[in-house]
N, C-alpha and C positions, 0 to 999 in steps of 0.2 A: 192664489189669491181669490178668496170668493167674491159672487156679488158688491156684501155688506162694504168689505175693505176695498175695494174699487171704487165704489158712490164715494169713499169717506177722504179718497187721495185725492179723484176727481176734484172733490167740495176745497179742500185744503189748497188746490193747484189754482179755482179759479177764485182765493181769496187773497193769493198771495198776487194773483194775475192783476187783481181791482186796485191791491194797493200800488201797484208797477204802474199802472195805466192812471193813477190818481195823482200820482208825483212822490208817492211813500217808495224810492228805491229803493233806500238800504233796508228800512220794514220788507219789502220781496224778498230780497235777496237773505236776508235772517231765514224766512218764513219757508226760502226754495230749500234754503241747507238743511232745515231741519225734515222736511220731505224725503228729500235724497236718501236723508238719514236714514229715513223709516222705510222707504221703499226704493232701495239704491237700486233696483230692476226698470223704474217709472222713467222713461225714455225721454217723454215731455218736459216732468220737471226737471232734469239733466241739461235740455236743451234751451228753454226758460231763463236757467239761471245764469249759464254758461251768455249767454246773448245780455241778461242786464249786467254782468261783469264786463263784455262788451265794450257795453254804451258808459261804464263808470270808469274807464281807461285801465282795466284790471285784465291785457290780455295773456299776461302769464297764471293767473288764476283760472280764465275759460278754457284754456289749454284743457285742463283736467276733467274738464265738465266732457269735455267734447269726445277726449282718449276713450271715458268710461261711455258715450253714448256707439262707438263705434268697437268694444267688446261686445255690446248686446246687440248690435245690428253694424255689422261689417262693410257694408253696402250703402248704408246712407250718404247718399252725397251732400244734404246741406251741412250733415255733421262737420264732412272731411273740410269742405271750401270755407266753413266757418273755422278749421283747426289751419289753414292753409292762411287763411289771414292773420290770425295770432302772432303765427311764425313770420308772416311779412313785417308787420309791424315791428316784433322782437328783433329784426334785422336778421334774422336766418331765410335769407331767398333762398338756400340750396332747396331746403326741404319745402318751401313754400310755393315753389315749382315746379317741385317733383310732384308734389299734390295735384296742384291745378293742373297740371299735365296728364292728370289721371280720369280728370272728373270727363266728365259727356255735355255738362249743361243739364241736366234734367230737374223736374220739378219746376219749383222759383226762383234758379239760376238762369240770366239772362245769358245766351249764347255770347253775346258782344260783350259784356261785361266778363266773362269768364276769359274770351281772348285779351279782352284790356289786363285785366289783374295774370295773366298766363306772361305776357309781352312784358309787364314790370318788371317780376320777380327773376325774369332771365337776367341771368351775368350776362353785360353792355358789350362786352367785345365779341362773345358768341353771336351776339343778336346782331350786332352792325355786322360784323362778317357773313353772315345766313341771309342779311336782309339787302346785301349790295346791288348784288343782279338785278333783282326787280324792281327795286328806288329807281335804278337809273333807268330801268325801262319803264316804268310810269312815269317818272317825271320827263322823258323825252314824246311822248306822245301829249302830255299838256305845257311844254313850255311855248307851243304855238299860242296857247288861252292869255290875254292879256291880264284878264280878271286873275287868274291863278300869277301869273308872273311878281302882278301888284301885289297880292298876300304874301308871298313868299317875302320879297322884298320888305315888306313892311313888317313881317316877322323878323327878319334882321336888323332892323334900324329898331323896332323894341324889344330888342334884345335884354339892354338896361332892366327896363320895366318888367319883363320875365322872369327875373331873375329871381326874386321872391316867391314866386311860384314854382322854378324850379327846386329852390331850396324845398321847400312843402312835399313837394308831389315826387322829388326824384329827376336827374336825366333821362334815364326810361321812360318816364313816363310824360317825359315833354319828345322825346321821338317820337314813341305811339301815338300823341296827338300830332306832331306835325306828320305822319303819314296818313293819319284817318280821317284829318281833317282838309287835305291837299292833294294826297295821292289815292288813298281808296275809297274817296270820297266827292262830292262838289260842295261843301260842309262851307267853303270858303267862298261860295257867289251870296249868303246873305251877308247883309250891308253892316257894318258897325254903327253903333246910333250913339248920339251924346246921351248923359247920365237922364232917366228918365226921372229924374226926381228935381235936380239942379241942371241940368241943362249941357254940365261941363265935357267935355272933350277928354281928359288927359286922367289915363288910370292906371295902373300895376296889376299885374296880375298877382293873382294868389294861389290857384290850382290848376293842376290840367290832370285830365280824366278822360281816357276815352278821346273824342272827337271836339270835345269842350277845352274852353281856358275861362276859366270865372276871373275877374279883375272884380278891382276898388275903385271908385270915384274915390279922385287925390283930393276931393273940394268937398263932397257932404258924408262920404263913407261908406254910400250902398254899393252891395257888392252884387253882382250880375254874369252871369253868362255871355260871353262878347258878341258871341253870334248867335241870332234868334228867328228861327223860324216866323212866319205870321200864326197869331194868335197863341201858340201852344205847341207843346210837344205831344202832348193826348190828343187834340185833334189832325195833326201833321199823322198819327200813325193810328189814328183810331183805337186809344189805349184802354177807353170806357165802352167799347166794345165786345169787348174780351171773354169769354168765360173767365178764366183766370181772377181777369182783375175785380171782376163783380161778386166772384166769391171771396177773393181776399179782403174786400170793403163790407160786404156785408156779416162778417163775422165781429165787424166794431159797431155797423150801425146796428145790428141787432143784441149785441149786446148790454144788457140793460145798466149793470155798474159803469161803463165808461157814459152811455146814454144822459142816463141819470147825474152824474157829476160834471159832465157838460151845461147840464140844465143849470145846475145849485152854481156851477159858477156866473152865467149868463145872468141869472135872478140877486147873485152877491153884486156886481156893476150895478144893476138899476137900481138896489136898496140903495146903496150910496150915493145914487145921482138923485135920492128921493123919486123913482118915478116906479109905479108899480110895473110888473109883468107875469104875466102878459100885458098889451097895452087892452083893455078890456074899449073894445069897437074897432080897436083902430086895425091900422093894413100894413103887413108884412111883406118884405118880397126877399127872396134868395137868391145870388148868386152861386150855381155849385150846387141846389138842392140834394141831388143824390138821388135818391127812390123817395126823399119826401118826410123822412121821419120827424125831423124835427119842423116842419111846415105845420104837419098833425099834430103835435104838441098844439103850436099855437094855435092854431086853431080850435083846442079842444079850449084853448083857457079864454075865447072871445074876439079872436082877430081873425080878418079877411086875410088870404093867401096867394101868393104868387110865386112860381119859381124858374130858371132858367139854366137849362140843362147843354152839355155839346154831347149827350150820347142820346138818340135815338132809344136804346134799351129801357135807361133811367127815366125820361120822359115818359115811356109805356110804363114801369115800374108804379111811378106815381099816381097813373089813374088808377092803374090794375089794385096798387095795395091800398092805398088811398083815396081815391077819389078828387086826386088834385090836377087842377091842367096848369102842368107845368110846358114852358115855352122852350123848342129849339132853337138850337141857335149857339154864339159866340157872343163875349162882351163886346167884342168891337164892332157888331151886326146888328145888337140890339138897340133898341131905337127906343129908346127911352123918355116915357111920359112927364109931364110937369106937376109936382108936388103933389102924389096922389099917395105917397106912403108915411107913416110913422118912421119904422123903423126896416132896414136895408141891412142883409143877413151876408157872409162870405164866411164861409172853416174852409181853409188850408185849400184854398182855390189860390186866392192873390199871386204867391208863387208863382205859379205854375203859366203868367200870363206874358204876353210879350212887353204889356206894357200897363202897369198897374196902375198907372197915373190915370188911362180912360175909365176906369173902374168908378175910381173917384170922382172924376168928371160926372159921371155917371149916377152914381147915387146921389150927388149935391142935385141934381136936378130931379133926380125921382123924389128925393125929399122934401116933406112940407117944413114951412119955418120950424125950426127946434125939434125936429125930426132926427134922429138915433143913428149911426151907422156902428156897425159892430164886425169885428173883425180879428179871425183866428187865424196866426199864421207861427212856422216854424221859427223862433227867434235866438239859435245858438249863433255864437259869434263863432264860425267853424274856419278863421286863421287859427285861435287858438286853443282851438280841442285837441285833443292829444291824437295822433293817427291813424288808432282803429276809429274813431269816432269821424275824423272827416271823411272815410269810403262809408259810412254807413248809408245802409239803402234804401231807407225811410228819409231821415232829415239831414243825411251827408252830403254831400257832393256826389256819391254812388246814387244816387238818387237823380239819374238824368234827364228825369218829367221839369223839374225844378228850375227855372231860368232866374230867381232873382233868391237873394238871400239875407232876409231879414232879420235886424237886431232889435233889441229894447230904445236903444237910439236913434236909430233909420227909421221905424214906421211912423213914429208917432209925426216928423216932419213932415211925413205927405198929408198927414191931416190938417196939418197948420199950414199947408201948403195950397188947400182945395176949400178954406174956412171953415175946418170942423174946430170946434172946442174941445178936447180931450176933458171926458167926464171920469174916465176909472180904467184900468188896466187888471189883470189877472196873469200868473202867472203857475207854471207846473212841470214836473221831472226834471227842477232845476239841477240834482244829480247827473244828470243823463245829459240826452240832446231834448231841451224845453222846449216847449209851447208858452205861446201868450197870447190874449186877447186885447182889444183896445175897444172904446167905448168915446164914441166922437161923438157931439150935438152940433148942428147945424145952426148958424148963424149968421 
């Protein structure tokens, strides 16, 4: 392949990418096949396609995406651990074990993650029989812990209430959390909180993953992680710290089509709420800025800037690229000014926090009267996404930065809940696992 037809697959890969990242799936996935077509060698689009069939619950279609990336490169592990899940899902654990059994972890395979999905896909009675000795010999060195004695117990007594979640996730994979969460862990000394939206006590669960169990408020619907560190799981493990993770983020923030269609949505809400944007004078602030990019926007189109970072890095980022001082720090540290802003920024942060209710809190008081808050967060209803879609490791439950899990229904109550006015909503990759925006005025 020369030069010429290289630029020309390139050009074609990152057109099909825009319209995936835009919410046009089935447009990608038309646009990957006929790639594949033309250069069935091209590894990328192979692995592209294979991942939005994926996310459209097609994992006996990705199967094949993934067969042919692992004739041309043997070795690739996220091939195999993506071809490994397929087959989970499909209900073939032989082979889906035999996989993960194989891989090392390497790349952007989470070590802990690869044990979790390893521990699922084992036949139940190998695994109980393999796992005897040592249950009983961890759990006898903490049956002295009263704190562990009460979770255990109170893991039996919501038994009932698990049971949805076991259906979901599997037996297996409600062991693996009760050993990860109780025995190779102390997972189980944070506190359980009532619903941080309603206030309520009594929930079911829905998943278990790993060291996690997500439940439902039985009274407004949000659905959350039962047990939550302070503040986050990015700062609990310093996640924005990372080489890793800063190179995977900045391959979106510097990309200009996802960039740019971010924008056109952001600018489509305020046409409709009639208010121009940028706010031409007025002052911005971010929660979650990043390195800043979309600060500089605004700023380029007339507004004063503010942002509030938990990575030391991104902070630096944004003066280095920018020229922005953005603030360290946590939402629940920051100490927030009285009505000094227009409009109060948050993408796909909310999630990620122990308690998104202070956020809110939070911005009602940064805001001046009729002041804007805006807000992009992951909003599939992931009880019922089809399998491969709830492990996913972006907007799934595989994704265990994530402590609360937002729908079209649930967020917009916290706004009615903290006096915003909902002015417009947006939505995208409704195919897929969506995104949505919400567009509050203060009142």
């Amino acid at each position: 392949m020369n030069d010429s037809q290289s630029s020309e697959i390139q050009s074609a890969l990152d057109m099909a990418l825009g319209k995936g990242r835009t919410g046009q799936v089935s447009e990608a996935i038309q646009d990957l096949t006929a790639l594949t077509e033309r250069a069935p060698d091209f590894v990328s689009g192979w692995g592209h396609k294979g991942y939005l069939l994926i996310l459209t619950g097609r994992p006996d279609e990705a199967l094949s995406c993934y067969r042919r990336i692992l004739e041309l490169e043997p070795e690739n592990e996220e091939a195999k651990f993506r071809m490994a899940e397929c087959y989970q899902v499909l209900g073939d654990l032989r082979s889906a074990h035999r996989i993960y059994d194989s891989l090392t972890g390497a790349g952007s395979i989470a070590p802990g993650e690869l044990e979790a999905r390893k521990a699922a896909s084992e036949p139940l009675l190998t695994r109980i029989l393999r796992r005897i000795p040592m249950v009983a010999l961890q759990g006898l060195r903490k049956c002295g812990d009263p704190t562990f004695s009460k979770g255990i117990l109170g893991e039996i007594a919501s038994l009932g209430r698990s049971a949805p979640g076991i259906r979901n996730a599997g037996l297996s994979a409600y062991l693996t959390y009760l050993n990860r969460q109780y025995l190779q862990s102390d997972w189980y000394r944070y506190p359980k909180e009532p619903c941080d939206l309603c206030g309520n006590t009594r929930f079911r669960a829905t998943y278990f993953l790993d060291c996690q169990k997500s439940v439902r408020c039985e009274t407004c619907g949000l659905e959350t992680v039962e047990r939550k560190p302070p503040d986050s799981m990015d700062v609990l493990y310093g996640h924005y710290e990372l080489d890793s993770t800063i190179e995977f983020f900045e391959e979106m923030w510097n990309d200009p089509i996802q960039f740019e269609a971010r924008v056109r949505r952001i600018q489509g809400l305020f046409t409709e709420s009639g208010v121009p944007f940028p706010i031409q004078g007025g002052r911005a602030f971010e929660f979650g800025c990043g390195q800043g990019h979309l600060l500089n926007r605004l700023r380029e189109g007339g507004m004063e800037v503010e942002g509030l970072e938990t990575s030391v890095r991104l902070v630096g980022d944004c003066k280095r690229l920018f020229e922005i001082e953005a603030r360290y720090g946590t939402v629940a540290r920051y100490e927030a000014p009285l009505s000094q802003f227009d409009l109060v920024l948050g993408f796909h942060m909310l999630e990620h926090l122990d308690h998104p209710s202070m956020l809110f809190e939070k911005a009602r008081q940064m805001l001046k009267p009729n002041g804007y808050l805006l807000l992009e967060v992951p909003i599939p209803d992931l009880e019922k996404c089809s399998p491969i879609q709830k492990l996913d490791r972006i907007y799934g439950y595989g994704n265990l930065g994530h402590l609360y899990y937002f729908t079209k229904e649930t967020l917009p109550k916290y706004f009615e809940k903290f006096g915003f006015e909902m002015t417009g909503t947006y939505s995208y990759a409704e195919e897929g696992l969506g995104s949505g925006g919400f567009l509050g005025r203060r009142v």
